[in-house]
C-alpha positions as CSV (number, residue, x, y, z in Angstrom):
1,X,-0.9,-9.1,2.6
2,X,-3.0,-7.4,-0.2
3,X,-5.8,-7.6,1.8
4,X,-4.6,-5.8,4.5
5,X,-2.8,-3.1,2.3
6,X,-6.6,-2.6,0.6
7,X,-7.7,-2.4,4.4
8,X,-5.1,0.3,5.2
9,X,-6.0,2.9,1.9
10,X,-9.7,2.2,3.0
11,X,-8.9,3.3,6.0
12,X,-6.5,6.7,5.5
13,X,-9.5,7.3,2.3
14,X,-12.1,7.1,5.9
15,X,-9.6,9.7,7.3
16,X,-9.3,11.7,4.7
17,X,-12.9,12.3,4.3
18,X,-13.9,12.8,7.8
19,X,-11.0,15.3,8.3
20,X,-12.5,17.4,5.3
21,X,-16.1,17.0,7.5
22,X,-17.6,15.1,4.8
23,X,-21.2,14.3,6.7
24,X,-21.9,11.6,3.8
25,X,-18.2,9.6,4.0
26,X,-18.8,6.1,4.1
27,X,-17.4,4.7,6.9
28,X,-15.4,1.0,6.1
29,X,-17.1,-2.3,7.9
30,X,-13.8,-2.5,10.4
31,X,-14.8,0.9,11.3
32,X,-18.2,-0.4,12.9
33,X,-18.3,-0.5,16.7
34,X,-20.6,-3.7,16.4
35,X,-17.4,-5.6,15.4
36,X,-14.0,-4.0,16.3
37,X,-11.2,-4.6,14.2
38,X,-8.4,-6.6,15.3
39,X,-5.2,-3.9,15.2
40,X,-2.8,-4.0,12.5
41,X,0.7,-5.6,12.7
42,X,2.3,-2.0,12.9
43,X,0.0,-0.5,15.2
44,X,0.7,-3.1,17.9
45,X,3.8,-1.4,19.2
46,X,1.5,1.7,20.0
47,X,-2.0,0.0,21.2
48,X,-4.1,2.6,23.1
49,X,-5.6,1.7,25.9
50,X,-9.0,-0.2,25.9
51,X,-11.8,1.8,24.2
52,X,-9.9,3.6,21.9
53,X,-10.2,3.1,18.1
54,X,-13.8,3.7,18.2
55,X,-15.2,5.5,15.1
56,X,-16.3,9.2,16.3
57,X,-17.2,12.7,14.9
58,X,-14.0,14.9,14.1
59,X,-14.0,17.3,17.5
60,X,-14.6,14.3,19.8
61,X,-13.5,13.9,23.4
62,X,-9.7,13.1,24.0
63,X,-8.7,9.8,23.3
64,X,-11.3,9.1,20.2
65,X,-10.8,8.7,16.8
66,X,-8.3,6.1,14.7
67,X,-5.1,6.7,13.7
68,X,-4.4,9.4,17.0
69,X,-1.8,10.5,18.9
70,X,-2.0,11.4,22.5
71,X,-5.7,10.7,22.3
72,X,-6.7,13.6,19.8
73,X,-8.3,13.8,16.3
74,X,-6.8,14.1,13.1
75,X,-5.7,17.6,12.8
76,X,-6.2,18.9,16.2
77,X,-4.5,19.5,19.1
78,X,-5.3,18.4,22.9
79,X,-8.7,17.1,21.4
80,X,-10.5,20.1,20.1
81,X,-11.5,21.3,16.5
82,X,-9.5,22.8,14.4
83,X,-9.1,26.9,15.1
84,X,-11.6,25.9,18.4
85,X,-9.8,28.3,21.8
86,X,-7.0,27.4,23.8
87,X,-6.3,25.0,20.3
88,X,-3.7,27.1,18.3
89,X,-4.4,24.6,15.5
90,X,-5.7,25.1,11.7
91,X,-8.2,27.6,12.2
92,X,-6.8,30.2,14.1
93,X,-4.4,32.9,12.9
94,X,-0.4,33.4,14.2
95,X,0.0,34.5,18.0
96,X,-3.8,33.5,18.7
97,X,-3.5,32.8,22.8
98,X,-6.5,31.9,25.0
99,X,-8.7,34.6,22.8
100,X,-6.2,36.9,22.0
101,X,-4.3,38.6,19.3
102,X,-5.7,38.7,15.8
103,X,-7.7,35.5,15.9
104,X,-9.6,36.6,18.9
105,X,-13.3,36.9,19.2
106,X,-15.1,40.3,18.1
107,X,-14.7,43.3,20.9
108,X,-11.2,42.8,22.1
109,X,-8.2,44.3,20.7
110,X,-5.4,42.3,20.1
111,X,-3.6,41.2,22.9
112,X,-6.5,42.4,25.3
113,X,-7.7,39.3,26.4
114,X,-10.9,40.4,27.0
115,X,-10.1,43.8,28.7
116,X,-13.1,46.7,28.4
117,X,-12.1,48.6,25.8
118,X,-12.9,51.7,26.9
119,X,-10.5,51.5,29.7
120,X,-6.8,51.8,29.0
121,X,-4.3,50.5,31.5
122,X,-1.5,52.4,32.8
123,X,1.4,50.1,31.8
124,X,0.2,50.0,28.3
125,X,0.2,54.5,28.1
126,X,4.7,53.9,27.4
127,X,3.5,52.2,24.3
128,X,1.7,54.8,23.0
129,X,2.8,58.0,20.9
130,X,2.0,61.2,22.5
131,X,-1.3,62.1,20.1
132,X,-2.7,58.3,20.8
133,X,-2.4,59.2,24.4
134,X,-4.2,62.6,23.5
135,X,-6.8,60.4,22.0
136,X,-7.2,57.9,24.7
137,X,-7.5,60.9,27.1
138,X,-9.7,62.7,25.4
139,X,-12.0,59.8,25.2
140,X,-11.9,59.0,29.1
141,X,-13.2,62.8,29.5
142,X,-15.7,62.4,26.7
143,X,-17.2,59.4,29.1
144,X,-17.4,61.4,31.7
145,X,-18.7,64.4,30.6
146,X,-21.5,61.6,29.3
147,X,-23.4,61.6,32.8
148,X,-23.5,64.9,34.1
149,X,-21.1,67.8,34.3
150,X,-17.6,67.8,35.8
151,X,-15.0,70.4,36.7
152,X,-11.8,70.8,35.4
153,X,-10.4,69.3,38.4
154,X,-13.0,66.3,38.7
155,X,-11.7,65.6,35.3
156,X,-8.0,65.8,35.7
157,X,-8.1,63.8,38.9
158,X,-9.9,60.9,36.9
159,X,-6.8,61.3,34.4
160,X,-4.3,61.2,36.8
161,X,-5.8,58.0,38.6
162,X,-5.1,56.3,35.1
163,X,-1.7,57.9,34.9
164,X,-1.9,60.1,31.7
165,X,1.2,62.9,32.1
166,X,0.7,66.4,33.1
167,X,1.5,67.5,29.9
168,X,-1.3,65.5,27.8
169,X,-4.0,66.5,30.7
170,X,-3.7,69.8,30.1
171,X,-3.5,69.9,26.5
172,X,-7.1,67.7,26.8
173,X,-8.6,70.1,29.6
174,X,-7.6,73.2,27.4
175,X,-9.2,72.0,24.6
176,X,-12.3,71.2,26.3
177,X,-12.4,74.4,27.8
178,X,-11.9,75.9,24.6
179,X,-15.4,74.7,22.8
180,X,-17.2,74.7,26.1
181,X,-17.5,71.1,27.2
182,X,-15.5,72.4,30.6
183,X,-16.5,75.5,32.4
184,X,-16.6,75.6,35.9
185,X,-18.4,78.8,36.5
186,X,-21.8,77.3,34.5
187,X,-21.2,74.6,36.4
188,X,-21.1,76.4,39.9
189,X,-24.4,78.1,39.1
190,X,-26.0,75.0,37.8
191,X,-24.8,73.4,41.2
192,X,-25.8,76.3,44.0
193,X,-29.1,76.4,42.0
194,X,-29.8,72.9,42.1
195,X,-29.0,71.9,45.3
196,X,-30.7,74.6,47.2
197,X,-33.5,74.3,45.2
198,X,-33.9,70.4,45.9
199,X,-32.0,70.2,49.5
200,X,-32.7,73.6,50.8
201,X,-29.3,74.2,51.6
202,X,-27.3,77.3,52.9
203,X,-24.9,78.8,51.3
204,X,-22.0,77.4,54.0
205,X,-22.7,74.1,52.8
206,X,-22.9,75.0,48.9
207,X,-20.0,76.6,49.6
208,X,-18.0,73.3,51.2
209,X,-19.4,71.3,48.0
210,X,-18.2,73.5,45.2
211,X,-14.9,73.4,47.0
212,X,-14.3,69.5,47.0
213,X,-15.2,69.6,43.4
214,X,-12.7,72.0,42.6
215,X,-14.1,75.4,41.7
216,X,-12.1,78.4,43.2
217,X,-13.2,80.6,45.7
218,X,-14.1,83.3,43.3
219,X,-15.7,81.3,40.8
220,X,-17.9,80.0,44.4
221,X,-18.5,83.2,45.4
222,X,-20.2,84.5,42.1
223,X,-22.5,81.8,41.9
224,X,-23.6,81.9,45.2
225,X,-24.6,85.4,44.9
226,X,-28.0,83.7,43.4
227,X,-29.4,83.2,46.6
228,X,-30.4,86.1,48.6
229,X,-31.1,86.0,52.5
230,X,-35.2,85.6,52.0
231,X,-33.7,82.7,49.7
232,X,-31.8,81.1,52.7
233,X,-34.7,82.1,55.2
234,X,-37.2,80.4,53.0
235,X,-34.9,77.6,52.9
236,X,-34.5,77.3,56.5
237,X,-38.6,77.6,56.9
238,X,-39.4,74.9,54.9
239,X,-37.2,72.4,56.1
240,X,-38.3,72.8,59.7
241,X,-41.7,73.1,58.6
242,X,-41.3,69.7,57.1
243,X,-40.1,68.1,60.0
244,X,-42.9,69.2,62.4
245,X,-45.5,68.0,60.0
246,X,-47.8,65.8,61.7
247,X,-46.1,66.4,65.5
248,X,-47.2,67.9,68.3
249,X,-45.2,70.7,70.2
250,X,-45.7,71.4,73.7
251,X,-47.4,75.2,74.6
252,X,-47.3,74.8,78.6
253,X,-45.1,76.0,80.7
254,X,-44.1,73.1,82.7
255,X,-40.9,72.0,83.4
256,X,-41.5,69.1,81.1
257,X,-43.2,70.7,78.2
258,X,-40.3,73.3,78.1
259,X,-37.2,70.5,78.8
260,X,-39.6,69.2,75.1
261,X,-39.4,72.2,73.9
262,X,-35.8,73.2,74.4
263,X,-35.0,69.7,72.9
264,X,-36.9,69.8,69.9
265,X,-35.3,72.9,69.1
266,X,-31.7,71.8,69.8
267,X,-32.7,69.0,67.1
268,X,-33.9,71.4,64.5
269,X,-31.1,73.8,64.8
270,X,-28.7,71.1,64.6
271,X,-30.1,69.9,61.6
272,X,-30.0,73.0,59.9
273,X,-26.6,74.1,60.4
274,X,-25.7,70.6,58.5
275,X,-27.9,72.0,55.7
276,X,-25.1,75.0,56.1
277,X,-27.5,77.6,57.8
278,X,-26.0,80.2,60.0
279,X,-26.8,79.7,63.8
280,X,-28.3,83.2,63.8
281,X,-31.0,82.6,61.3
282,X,-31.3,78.9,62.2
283,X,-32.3,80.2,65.8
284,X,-34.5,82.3,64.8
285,X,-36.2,80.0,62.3
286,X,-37.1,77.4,64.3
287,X,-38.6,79.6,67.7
288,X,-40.9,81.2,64.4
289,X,-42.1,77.8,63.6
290,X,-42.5,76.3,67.0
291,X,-44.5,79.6,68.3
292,X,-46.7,79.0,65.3
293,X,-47.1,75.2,65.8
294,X,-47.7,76.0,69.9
295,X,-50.6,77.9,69.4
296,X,-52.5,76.3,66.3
């Protein structure tokens, strides 16, 4: 009987030390997997099944480890190290769930499990008190504003898509108006100039975009007053120019060459009425061109 007692301290001293991740814990001779122990009187009423019992490193595998319940380590729960995820053992601080709450990893607020935190969720917006929603709005416009420039309504659209009130959009919009992160008319002008610089577009067409990005009519109007007519007429030119580079246009008078002709010139005036050209001047463009082409 005293042997067995001096074979049980051994044993919870083995414990002990392990559990405190002692690397230089002696580890008793019944411990040695070259010559299992036979199991004690009182742990016969619980045997585990067949290969259990075996000496391992704390944080094994489930169903390792002496002196276990349900096949875990000392200390741990379903068979992972203490504070490891999922664990909710020693380690990890109150209300820690799957990676969240105050025990989570670094970049996620508690309770976020892993959500961006730049983006706020609708739901969570009743939580918050009217100047943290301010904040959070502000910030999505911020973001924004990061890439390029945006009207007042790009901007309150992308607020009401995240379902910020009426009341805290325009208090943010105001404000951004106010020291000149907002203002449409720059905007406009920056846009018209841009575009018809780049795309050789009309003003019809600069005209439809400013309008789906929210700028009034007015606010349109003035900007397009950039471009003069020889502006839209050298607009026109060059892009017709560009697509008779390198092709032939017929000069005869056949049937054929002028059924080519007329069809080449359907084609171009098409394409620059898409470019927002008024049929007048895109008529007139493209017989200039193709006369010139016809008799180089």
């Amino acid at each position: 009987m005293g042997d067995q007692q001096q074979t049980i301290d051994a044993l919870r001293e083995a414990l002990t030390r392990i559990e405190e991740r002692d690397p230089d814990a002696p580890v008793p001779d019944f411990l040695d997997v070259s010559a299992p122990a036979e199991p004690f009187p009182e742990d016969t009423a619980g045997e585990s099944e067949p290969g259990r019992g075996e000496p391992t490193e704390p944080g094994a595998e489930p169903g390792t480890g002496p002196g276990t319940e349900s096949g875990t380590g000392p200390g741990t729960e379903s068979g992972t190290e203490p504070g490891a995820e999922s664990g909710a053992g020693p380690g990890t601080e109150p209300g820690a769930e799957s990676g969240t709450g105050p025990g989570a990893g670094p970049g996620t607020e508690p309770g976020t499990a892993g959500e961006d935190e730049h983006e706020e969720e609708a739901g969570d917006l009743e939580s918050l008190s009217p100047e943290q929603q301010y904040e959070k709005a502000r910030a999505v416009v911020l973001r924004r504003l990061t890439g390029s420039p945006k009207t007042r309504q790009q901007l309150a659209t992308a607020l009401q898509e995240k379902e910020f009130s009426a009341e805290v959009i325009t208090r943010v919009l105001d404000r951004m108006e106010e020291v000149h992160l907002i203002n449409d008319a720059e905007f406009a002008r920056t846009w018209v100039r841009g575009r018809h610089e780049i795309k050789n577009l009309g003003k019809s067409a600069l005209r439809r975009e400013l309008r789906e990005k929210g700028v009034s009519d007015p606010v349109a109007e003035e900007a397009l007053e950039q471009l003069s007519d020889d502006d839209e007429l050298a607009a026109a030119r060059e892009l017709v120019e560009r697509k008779l580079r390198g092709k032939t246009v017929p000069a005869g008078t056949g049937p054929e060459d002028r059924a080519e002709r007329d069809k080449t010139t359907r084609r171009l005036v098409s394409m620059l009425a898409r470019r927002g050209h008024a049929p007048g001047t895109a008529f007139q463009i493209v017989r200039e061109v193709l006369d010139e082409h016809a008799s180089a």
